[in-house]
PQR file of N, CA, C, O and H, with PARSE charges and radii, in Angstrom:
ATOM      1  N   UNK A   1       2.646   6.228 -27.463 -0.4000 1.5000
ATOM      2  CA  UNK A   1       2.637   5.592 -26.171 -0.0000 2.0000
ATOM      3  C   UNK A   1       2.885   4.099 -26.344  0.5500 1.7000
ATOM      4  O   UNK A   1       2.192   3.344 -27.025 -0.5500 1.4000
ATOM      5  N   UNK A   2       4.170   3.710 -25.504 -0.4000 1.5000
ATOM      6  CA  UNK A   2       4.411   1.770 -25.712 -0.0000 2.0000
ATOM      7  C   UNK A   2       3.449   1.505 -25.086  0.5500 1.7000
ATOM      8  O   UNK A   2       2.943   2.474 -24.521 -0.5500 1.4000
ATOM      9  H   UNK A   2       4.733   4.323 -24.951  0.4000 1.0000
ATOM     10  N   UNK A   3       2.810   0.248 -24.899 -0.4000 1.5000
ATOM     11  CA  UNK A   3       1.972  -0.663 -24.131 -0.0000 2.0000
ATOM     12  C   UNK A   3       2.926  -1.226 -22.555  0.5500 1.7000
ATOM     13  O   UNK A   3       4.065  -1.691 -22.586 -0.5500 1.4000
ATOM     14  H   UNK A   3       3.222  -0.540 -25.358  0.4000 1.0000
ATOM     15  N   UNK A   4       2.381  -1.091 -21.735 -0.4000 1.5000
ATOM     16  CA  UNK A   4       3.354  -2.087 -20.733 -0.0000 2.0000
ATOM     17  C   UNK A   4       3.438  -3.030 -20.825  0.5500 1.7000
ATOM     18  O   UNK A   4       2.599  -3.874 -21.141 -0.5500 1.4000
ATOM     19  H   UNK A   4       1.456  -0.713 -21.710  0.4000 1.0000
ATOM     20  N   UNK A   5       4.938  -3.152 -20.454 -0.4000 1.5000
ATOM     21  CA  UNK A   5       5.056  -5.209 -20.748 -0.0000 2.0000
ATOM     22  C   UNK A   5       4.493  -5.655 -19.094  0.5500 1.7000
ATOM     23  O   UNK A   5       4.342  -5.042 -18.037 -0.5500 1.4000
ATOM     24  H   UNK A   5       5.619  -2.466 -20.196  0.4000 1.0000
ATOM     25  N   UNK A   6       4.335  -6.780 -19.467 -0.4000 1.5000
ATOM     26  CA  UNK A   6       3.811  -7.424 -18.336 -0.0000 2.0000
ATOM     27  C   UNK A   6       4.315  -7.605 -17.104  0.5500 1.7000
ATOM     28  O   UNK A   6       3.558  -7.728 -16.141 -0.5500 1.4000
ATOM     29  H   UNK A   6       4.458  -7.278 -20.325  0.4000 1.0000
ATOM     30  N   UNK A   7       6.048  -7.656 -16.940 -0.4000 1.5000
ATOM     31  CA  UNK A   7       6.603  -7.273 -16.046 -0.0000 2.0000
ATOM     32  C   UNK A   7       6.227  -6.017 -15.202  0.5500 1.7000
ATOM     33  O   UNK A   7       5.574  -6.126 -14.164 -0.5500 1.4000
ATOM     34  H   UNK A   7       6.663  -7.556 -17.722  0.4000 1.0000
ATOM     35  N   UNK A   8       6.453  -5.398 -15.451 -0.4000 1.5000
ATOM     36  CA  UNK A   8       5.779  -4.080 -15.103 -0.0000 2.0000
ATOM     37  C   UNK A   8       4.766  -3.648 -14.454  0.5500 1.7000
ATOM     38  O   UNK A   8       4.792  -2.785 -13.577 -0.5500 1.4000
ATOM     39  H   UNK A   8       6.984  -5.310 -16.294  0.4000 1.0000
ATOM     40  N   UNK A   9       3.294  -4.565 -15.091 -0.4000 1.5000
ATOM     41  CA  UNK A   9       2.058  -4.726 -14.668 -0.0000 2.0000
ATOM     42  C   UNK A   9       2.374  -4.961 -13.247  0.5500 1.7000
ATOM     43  O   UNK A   9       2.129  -4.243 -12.278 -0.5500 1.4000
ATOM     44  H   UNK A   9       3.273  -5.266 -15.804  0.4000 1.0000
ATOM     45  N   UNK A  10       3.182  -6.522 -13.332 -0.4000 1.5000
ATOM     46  CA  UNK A  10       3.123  -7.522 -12.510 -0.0000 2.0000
ATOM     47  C   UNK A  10       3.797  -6.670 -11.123  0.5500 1.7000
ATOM     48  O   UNK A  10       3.358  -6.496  -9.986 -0.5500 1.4000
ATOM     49  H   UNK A  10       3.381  -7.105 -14.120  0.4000 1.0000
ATOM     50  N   UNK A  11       4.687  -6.371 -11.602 -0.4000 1.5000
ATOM     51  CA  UNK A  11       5.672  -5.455 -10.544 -0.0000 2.0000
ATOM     52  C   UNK A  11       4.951  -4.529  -9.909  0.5500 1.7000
ATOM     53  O   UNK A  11       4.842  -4.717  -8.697 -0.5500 1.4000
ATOM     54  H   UNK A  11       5.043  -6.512 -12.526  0.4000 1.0000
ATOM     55  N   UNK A  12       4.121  -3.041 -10.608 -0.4000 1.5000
ATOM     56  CA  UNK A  12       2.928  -2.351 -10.490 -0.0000 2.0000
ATOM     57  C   UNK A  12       2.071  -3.166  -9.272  0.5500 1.7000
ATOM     58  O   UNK A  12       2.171  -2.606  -8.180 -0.5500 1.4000
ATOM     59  H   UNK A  12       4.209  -2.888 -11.592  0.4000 1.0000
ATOM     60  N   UNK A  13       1.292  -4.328  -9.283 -0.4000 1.5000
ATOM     61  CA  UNK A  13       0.617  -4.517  -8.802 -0.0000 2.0000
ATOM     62  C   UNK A  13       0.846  -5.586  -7.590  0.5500 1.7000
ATOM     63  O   UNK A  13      -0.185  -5.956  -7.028 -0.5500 1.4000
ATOM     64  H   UNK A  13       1.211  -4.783 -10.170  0.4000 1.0000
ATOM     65  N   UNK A  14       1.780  -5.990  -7.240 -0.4000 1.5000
ATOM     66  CA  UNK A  14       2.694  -6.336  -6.518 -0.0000 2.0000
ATOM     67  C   UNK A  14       3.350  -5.265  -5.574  0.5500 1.7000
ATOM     68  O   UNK A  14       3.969  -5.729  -4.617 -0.5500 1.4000
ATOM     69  H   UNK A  14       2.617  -5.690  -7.697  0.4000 1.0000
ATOM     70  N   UNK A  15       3.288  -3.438  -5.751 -0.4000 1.5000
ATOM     71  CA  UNK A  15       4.422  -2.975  -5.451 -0.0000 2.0000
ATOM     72  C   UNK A  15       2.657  -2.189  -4.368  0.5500 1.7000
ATOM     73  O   UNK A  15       2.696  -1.500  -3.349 -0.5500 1.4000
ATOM     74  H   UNK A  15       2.785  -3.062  -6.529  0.4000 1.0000
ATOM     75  N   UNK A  16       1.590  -2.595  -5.013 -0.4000 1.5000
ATOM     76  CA  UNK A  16       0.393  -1.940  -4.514 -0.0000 2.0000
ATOM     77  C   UNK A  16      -0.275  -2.343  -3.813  0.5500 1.7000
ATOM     78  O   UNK A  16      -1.096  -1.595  -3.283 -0.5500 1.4000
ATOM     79  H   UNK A  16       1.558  -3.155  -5.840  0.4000 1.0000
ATOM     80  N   UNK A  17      -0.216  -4.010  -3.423 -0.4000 1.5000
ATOM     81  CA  UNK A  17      -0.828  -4.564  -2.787 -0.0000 2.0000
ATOM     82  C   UNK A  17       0.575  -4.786  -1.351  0.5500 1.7000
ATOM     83  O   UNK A  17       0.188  -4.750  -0.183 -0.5500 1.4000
ATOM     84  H   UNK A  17       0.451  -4.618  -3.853  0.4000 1.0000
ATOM     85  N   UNK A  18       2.281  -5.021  -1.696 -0.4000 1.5000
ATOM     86  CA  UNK A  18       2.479  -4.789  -0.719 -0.0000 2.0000
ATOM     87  C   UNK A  18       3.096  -3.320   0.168  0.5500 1.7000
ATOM     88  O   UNK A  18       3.881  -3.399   1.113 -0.5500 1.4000
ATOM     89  H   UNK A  18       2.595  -5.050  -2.645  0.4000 1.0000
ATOM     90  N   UNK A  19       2.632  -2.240  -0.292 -0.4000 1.5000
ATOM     91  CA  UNK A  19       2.263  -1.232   0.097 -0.0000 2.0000
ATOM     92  C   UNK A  19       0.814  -1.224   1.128  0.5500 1.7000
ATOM     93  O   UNK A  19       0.581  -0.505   2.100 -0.5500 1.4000
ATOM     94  H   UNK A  19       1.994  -2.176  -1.059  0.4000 1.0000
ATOM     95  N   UNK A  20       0.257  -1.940   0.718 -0.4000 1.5000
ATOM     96  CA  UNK A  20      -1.292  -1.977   1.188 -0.0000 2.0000
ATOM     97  C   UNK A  20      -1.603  -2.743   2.606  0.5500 1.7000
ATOM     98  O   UNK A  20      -2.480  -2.638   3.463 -0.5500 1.4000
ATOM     99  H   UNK A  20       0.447  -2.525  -0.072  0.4000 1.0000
ATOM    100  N   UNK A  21      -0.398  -3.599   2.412 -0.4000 1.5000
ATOM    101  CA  UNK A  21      -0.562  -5.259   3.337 -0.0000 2.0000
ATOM    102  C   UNK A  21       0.698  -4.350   4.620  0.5500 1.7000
ATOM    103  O   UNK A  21       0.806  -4.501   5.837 -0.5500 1.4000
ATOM    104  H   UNK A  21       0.315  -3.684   1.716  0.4000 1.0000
ATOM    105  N   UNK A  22       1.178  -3.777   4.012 -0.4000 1.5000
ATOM    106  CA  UNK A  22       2.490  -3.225   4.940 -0.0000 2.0000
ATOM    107  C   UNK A  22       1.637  -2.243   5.758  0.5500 1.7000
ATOM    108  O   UNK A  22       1.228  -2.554   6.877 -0.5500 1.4000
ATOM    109  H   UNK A  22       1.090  -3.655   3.024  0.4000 1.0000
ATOM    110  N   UNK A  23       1.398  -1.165   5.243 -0.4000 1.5000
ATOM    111  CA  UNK A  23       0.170  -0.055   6.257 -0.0000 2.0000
ATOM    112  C   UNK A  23      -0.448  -0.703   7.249  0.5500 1.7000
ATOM    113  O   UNK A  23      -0.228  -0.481   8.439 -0.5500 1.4000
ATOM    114  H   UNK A  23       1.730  -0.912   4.334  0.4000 1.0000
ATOM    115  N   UNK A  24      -1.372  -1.657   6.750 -0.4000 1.5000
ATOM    116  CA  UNK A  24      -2.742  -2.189   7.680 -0.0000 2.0000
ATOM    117  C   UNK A  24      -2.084  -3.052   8.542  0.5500 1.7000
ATOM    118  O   UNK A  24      -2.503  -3.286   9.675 -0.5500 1.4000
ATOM    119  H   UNK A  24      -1.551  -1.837   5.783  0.4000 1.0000
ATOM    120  N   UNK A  25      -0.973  -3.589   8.023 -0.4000 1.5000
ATOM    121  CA  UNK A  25      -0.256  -4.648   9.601 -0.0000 2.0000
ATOM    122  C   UNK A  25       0.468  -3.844  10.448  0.5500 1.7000
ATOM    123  O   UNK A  25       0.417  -4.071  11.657 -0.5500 1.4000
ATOM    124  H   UNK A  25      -0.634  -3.398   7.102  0.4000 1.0000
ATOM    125  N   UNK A  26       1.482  -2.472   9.794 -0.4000 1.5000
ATOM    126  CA  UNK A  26       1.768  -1.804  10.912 -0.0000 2.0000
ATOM    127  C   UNK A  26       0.601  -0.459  11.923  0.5500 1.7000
ATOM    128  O   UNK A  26       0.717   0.055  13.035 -0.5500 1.4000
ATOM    129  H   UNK A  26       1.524  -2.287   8.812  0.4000 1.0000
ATOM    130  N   UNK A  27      -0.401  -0.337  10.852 -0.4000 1.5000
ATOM    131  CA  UNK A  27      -0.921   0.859  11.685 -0.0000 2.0000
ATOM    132  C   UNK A  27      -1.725  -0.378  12.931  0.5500 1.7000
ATOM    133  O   UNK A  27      -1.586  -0.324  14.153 -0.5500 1.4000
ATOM    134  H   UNK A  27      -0.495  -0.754   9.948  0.4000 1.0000
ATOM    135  N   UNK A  28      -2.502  -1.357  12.195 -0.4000 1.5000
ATOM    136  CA  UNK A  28      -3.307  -2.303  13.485 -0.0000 2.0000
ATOM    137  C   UNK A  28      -2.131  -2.736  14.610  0.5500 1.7000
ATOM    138  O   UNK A  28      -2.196  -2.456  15.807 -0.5500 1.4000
ATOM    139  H   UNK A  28      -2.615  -1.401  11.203  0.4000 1.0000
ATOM    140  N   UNK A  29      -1.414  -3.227  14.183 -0.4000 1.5000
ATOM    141  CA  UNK A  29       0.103  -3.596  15.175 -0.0000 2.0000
ATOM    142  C   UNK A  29       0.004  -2.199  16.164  0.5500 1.7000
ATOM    143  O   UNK A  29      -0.420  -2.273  17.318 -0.5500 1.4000
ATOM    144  H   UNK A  29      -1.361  -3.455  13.210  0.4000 1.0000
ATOM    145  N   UNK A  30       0.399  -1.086  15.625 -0.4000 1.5000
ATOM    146  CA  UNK A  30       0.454  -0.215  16.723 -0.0000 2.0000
ATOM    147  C   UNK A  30      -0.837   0.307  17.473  0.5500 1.7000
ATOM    148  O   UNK A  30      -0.845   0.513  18.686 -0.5500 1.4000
ATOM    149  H   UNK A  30       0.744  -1.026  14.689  0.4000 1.0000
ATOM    150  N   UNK A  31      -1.806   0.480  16.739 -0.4000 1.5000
ATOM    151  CA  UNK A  31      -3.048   0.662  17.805 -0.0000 2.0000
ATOM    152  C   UNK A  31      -3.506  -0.200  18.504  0.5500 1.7000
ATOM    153  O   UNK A  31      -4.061   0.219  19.519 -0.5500 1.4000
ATOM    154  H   UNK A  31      -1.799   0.312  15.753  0.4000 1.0000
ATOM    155  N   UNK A  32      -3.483  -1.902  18.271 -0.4000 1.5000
ATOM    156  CA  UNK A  32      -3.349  -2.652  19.084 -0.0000 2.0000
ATOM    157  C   UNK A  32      -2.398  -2.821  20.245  0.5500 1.7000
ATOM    158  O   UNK A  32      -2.861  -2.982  21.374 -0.5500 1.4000
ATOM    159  H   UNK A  32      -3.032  -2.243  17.447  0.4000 1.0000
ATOM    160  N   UNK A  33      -1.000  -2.790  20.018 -0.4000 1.5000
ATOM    161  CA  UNK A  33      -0.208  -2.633  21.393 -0.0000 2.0000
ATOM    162  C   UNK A  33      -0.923  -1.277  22.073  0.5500 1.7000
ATOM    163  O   UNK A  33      -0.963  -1.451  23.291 -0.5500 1.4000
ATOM    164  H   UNK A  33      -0.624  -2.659  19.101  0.4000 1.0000
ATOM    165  N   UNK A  34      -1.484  -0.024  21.704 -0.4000 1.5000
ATOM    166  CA  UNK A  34      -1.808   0.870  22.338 -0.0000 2.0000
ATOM    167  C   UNK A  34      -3.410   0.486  23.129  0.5500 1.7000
ATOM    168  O   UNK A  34      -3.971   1.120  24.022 -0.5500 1.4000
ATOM    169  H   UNK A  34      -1.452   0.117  20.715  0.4000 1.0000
ATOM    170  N   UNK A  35      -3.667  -0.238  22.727 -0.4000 1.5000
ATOM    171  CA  UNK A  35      -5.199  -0.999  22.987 -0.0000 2.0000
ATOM    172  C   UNK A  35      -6.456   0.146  23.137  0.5500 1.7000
ATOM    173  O   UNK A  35      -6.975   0.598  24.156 -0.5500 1.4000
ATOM    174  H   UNK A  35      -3.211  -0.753  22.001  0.4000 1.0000
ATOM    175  N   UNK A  36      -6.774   0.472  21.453 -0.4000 1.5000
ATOM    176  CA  UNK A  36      -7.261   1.287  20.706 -0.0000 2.0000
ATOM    177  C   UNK A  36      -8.605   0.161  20.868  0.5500 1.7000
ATOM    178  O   UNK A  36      -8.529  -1.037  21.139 -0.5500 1.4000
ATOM    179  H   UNK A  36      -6.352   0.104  20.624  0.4000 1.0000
ATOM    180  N   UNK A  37      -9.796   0.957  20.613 -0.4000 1.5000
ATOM    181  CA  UNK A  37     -10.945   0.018  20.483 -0.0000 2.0000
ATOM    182  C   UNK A  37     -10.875  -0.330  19.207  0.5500 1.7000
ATOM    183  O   UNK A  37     -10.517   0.393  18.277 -0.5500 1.4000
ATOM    184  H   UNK A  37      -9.858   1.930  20.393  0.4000 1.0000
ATOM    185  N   UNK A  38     -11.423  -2.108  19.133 -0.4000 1.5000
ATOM    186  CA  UNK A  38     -11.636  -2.386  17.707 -0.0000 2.0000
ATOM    187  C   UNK A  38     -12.020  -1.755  16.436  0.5500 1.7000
ATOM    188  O   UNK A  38     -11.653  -2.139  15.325 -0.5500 1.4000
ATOM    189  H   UNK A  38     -11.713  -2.695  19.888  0.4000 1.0000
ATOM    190  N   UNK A  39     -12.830  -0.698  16.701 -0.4000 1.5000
ATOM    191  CA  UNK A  39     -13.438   0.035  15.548 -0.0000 2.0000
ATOM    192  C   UNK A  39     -12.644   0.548  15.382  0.5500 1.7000
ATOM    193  O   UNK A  39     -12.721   0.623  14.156 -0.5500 1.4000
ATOM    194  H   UNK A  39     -13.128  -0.385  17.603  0.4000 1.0000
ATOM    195  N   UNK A  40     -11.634   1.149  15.681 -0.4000 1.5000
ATOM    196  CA  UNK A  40     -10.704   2.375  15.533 -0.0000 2.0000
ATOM    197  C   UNK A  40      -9.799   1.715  14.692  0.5500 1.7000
ATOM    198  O   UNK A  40      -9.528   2.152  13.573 -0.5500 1.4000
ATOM    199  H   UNK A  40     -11.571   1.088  16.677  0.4000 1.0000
ATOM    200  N   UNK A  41      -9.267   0.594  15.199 -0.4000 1.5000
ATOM    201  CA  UNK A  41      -8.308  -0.015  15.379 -0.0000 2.0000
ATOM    202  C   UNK A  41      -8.170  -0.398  13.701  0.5500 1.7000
ATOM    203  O   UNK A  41      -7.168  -0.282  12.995 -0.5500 1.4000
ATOM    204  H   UNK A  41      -9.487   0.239  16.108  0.4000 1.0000
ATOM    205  N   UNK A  42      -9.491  -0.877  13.335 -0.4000 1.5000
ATOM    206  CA  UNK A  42      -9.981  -1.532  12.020 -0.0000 2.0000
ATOM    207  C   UNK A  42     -10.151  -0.235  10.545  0.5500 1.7000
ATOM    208  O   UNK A  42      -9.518  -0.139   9.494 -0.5500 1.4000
ATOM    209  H   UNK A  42     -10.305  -0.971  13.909  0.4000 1.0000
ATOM    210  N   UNK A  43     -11.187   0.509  11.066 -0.4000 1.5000
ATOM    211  CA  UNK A  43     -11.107   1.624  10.659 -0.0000 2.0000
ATOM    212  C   UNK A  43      -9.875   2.417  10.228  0.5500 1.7000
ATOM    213  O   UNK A  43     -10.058   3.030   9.176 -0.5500 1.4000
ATOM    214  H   UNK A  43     -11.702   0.431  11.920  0.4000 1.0000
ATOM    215  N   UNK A  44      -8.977   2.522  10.636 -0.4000 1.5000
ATOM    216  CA  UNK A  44      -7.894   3.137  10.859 -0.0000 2.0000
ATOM    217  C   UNK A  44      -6.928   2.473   9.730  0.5500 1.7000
ATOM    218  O   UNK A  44      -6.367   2.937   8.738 -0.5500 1.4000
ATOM    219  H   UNK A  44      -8.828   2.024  11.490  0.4000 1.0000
ATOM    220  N   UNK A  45      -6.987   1.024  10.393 -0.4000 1.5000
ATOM    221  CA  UNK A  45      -5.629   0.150   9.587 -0.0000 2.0000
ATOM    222  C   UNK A  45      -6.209   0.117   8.358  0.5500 1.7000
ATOM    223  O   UNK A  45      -5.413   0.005   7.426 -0.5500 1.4000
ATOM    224  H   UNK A  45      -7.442   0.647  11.199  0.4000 1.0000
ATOM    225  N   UNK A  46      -7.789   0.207   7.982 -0.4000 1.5000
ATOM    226  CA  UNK A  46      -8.319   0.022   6.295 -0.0000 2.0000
ATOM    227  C   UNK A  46      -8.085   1.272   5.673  0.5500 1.7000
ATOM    228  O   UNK A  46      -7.925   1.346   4.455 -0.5500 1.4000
ATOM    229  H   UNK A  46      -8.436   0.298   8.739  0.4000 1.0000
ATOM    230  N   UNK A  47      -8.044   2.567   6.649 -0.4000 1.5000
ATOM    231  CA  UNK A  47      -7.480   3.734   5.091 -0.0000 2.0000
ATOM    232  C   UNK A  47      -6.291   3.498   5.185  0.5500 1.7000
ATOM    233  O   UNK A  47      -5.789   3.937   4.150 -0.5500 1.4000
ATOM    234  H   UNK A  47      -8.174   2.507   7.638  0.4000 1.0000
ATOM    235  N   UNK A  48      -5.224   2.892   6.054 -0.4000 1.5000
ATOM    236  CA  UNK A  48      -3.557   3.043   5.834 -0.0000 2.0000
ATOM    237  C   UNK A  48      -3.718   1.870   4.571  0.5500 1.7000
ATOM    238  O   UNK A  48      -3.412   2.173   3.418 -0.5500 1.4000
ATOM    239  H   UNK A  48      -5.631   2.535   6.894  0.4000 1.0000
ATOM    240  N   UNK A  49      -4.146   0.734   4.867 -0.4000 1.5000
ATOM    241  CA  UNK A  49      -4.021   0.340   3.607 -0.0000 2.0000
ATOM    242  C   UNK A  49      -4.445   1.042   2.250  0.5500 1.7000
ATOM    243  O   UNK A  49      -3.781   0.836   1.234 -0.5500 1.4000
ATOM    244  H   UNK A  49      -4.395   0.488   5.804  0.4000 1.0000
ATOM    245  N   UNK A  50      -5.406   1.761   2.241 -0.4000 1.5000
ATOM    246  CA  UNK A  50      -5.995   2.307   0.879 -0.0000 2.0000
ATOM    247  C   UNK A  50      -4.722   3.149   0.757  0.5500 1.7000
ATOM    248  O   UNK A  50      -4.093   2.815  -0.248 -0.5500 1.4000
ATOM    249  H   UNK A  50      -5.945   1.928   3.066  0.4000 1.0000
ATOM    250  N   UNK A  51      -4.051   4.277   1.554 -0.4000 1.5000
ATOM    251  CA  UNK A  51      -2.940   4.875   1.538 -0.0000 2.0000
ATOM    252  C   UNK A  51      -1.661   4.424   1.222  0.5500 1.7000
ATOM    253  O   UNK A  51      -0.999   5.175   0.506 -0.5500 1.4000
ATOM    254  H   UNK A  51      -4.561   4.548   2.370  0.4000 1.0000
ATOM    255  N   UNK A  52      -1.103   3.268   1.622 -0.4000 1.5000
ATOM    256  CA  UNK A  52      -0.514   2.552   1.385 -0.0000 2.0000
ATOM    257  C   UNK A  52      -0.051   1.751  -0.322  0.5500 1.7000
ATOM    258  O   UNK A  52       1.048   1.502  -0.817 -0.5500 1.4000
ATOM    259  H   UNK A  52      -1.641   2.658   2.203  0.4000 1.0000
ATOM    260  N   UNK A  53      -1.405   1.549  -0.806 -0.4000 1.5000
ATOM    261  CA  UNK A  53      -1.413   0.846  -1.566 -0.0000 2.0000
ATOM    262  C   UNK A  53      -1.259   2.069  -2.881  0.5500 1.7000
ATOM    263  O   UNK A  53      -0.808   1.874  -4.010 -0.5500 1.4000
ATOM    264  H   UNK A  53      -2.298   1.751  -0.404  0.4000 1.0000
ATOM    265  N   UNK A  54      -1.734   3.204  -2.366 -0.4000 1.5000
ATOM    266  CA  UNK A  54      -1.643   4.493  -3.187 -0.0000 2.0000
ATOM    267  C   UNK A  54      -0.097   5.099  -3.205  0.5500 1.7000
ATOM    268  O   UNK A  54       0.372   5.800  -4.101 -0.5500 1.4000
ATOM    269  H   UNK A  54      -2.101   3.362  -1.449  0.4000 1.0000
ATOM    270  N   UNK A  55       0.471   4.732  -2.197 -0.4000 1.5000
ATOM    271  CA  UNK A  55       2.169   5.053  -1.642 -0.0000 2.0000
ATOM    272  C   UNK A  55       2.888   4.428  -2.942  0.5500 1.7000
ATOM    273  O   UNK A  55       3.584   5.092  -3.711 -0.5500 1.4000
ATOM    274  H   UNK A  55       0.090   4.162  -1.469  0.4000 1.0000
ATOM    275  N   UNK A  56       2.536   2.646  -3.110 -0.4000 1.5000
ATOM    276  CA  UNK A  56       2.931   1.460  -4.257 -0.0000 2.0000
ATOM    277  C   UNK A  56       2.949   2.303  -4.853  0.5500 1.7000
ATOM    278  O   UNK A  56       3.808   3.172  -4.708 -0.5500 1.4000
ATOM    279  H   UNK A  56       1.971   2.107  -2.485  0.4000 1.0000
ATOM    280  N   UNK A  57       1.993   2.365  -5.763 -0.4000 1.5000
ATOM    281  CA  UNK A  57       1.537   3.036  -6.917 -0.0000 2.0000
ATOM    282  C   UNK A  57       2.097   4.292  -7.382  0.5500 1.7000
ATOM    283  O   UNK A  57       2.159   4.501  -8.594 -0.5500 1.4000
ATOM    284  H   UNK A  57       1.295   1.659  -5.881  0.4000 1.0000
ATOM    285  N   UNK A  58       2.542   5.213  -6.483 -0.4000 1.5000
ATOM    286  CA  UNK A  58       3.136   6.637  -6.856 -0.0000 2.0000
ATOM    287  C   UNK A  58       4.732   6.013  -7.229  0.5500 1.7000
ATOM    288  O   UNK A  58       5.439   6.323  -8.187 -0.5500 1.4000
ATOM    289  H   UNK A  58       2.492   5.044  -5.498  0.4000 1.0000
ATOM    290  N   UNK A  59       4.980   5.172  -6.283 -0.4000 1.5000
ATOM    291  CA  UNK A  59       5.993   4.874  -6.365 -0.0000 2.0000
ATOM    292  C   UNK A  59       7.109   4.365  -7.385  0.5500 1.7000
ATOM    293  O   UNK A  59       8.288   4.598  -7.654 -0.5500 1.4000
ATOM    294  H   UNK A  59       4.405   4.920  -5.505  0.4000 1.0000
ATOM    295  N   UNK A  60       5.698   3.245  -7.943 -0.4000 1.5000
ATOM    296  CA  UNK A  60       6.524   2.313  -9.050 -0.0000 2.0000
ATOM    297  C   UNK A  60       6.411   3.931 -10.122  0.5500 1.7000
ATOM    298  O   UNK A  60       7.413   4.260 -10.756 -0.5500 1.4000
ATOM    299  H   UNK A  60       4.741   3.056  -7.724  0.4000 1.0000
ATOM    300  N   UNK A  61       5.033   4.860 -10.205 -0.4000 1.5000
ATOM    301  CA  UNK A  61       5.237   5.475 -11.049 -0.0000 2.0000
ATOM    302  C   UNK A  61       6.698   6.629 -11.580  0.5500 1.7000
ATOM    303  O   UNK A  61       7.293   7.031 -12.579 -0.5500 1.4000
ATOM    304  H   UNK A  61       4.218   4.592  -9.690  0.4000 1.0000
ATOM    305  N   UNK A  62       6.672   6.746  -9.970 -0.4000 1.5000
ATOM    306  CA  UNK A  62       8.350   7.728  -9.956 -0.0000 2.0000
ATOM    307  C   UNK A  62       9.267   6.792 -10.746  0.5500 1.7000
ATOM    308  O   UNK A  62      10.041   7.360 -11.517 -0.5500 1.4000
ATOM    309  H   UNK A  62       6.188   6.419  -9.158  0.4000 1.0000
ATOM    310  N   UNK A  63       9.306   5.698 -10.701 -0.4000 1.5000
ATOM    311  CA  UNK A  63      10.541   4.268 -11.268 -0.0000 2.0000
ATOM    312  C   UNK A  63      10.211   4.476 -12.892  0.5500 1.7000
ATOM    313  O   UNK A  63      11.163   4.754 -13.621 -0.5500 1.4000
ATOM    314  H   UNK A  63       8.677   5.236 -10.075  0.4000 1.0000
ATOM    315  N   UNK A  64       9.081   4.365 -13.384 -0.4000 1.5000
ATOM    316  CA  UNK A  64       8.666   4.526 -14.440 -0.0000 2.0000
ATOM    317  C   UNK A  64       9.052   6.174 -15.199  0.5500 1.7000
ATOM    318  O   UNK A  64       9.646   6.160 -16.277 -0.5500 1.4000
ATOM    319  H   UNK A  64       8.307   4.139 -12.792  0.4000 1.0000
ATOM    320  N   UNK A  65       8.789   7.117 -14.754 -0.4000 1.5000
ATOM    321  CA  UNK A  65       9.324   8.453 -15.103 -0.0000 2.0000
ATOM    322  C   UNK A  65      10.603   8.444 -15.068  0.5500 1.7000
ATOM    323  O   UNK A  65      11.130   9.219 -15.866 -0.5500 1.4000
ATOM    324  H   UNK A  65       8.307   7.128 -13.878  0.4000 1.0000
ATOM    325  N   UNK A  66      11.683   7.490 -14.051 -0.4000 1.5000
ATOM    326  CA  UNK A  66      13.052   8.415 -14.419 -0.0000 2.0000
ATOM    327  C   UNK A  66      13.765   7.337 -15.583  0.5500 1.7000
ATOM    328  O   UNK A  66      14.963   7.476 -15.828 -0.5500 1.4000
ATOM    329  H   UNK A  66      11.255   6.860 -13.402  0.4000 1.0000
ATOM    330  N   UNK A  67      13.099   6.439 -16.167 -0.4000 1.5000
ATOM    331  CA  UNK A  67      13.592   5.805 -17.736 -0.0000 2.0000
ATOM    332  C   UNK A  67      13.521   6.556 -18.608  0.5500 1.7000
ATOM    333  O   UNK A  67      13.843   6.212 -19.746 -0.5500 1.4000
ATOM    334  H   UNK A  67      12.125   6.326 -15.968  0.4000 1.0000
TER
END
């Protein structure tokens, strides 16, 4: 097994956080124009981010498997 170079990391964790930041601004964006109660609203946009940020992550890994 190589070690990852740091690019990679960097890219990895970059590709997870804006996966993460992308979910929670569009799911709150849309339950807000729908004028969802705050809890929902909050609730809601924090698992799209956890989902989201899990989306990154599968993702860069697919990039990583087809080398």
């Amino acid at each position: 097994m190589q070690p990852e170079h740091w690019t990679a990391r960097r890219l990895r964790f970059t590709l997870w956080v804006a996966g993460a930041v992308a979910a929670f601004g569009v799911v709150g964006a849309v339950l807000s124009a729908l004028r969802a109660p705050d809890t929902v609203t909050w609730a809601a946009a924090a698992g799209a981010a956890v989902a989201g940020g899990w989306a990154g992550e599968r993702f860069m890994r697919r990039l990583e498997e087809r080398r």
